[in-house]
C-alpha positions, -999 to +999 in steps of 0.1 A: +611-119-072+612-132-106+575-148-118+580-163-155+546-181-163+545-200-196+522-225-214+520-255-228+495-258-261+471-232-242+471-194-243+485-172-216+463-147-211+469-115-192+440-124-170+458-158-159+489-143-156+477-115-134+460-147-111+493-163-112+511-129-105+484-124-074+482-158-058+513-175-063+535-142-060+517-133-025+532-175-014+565-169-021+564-129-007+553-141+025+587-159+034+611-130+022+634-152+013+661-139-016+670-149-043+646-162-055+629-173-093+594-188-101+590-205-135+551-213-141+541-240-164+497-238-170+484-270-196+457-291-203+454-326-199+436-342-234+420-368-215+382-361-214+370-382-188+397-363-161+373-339-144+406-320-130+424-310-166+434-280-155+472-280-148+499-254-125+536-269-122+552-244-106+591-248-098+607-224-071+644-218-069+652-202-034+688-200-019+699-226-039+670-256-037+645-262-061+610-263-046+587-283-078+547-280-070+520-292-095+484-291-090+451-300-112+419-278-111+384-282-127+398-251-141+430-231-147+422-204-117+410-234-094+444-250-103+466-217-095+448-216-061+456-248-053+494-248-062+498-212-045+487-228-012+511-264-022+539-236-023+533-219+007+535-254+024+564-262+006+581-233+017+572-228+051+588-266+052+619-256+033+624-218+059+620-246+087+643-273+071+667-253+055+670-218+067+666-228+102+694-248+097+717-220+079+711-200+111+733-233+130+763-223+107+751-244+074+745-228+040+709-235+024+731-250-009+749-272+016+716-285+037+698-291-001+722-286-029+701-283-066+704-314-088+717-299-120+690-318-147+679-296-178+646-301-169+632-313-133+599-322-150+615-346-174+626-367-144+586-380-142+576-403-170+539-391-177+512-420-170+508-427-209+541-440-216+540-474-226+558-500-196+585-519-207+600-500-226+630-476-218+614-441-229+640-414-214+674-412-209+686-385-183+722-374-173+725-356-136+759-342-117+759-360-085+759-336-055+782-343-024+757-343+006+749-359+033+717-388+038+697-357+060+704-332+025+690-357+002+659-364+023+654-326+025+657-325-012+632-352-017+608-338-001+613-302-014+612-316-049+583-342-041+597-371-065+597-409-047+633-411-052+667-389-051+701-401-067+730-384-048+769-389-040+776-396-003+800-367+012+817-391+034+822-421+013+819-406-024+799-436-036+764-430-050+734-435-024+694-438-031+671-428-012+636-437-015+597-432-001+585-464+014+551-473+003+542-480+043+561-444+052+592-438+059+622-437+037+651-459+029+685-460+014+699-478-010+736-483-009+765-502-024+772-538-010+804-529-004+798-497+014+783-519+041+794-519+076+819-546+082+816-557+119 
């Protein structure tokens, strides 16, 4: 397994990276599951009054899925711990969602193909951004999946929305967390039954 931890306006030291190394590489060794990569982002937040500034995003690429975790800490090691157990909850829902179904005859990239964006993290506007205003523009490839693939991918990436290109239809679908649970679709008018 492939561990690349990296920082943001801090310093890496060997002692965090050996934390990383120990805690988060012990998450993902526990589920055996090959190939897979581990790209570790560690940052502070500037804001003073935040008693969590501490920061772990950590982004797992198994069997084709992307699995995006971030955590805050009072500090950096508290943050690591916390993210290493986010993953191995992550993961033991994408071995029961995906992999489980692979052993039924589908492929883990055909359960929850991976969104091809340059940069998963760039999808989130951070909480500063001023409203109104349009502050990022992002281009994706639409995957071909069905409505049970994109809701595994939602959850797997933990973002309130997923973009995707029906497999049956071709037209692109929505789907959303509800703020009173649940999840919904959005579709094209025209894609609409017709009774």
């Amino acid at each position: 397994m492939d561990i690349k931890v990296s920082g943001r306006k801090t310093t890496v030291t060997d002692a965090l990276r050996a934390h990383v190394d120990e805690k988060i590489g012990e998450a993902c060794k526990v589920f055996d599951i090959e190939p897979m990569t581990v790209d570790v982002v560690l940052r502070y937040e500037k804001n003073p009054s935040n008693p969590n500034p501490a920061i772990v995003e950590a982004t797992v690429r198994a069997r084709g899925s992307v699995i995006r975790v971030a955590e805050h800490g009072a500090d950096m090691y508290a943050a690591i711990d916390l993210a290493a157990d986010k993953v191995t909850r992550q993961l033991r829902k994408f071995k029961t969602k995906v992999v489980d179904k692979r052993q039924q005859g589908l492929s883990a990239a055909e359960v929850a193909p991976v969104p091809r964006v340059t940069d998963l993290a760039d999808l989130l506007i951070p909480e500063d951004e001023e409203d109104g205003q349009l502050v990022r523009e992002k281009y994706i490839d639409l995957t071909p999946m069905t409505e049970e693939q994109a809701l595994v991918q939602i959850d797997l990436l933990g973002h309130d929305f997923y973009v995707f290109e029906d497999a049956v239809t071709g037209l692109t679908n929505v789907v959303y967390h509800r703020k009173n649970g649940g999840y919904g679709i959005i579709k094209p008018k025209y894609e609409a039954p017709t009774e």
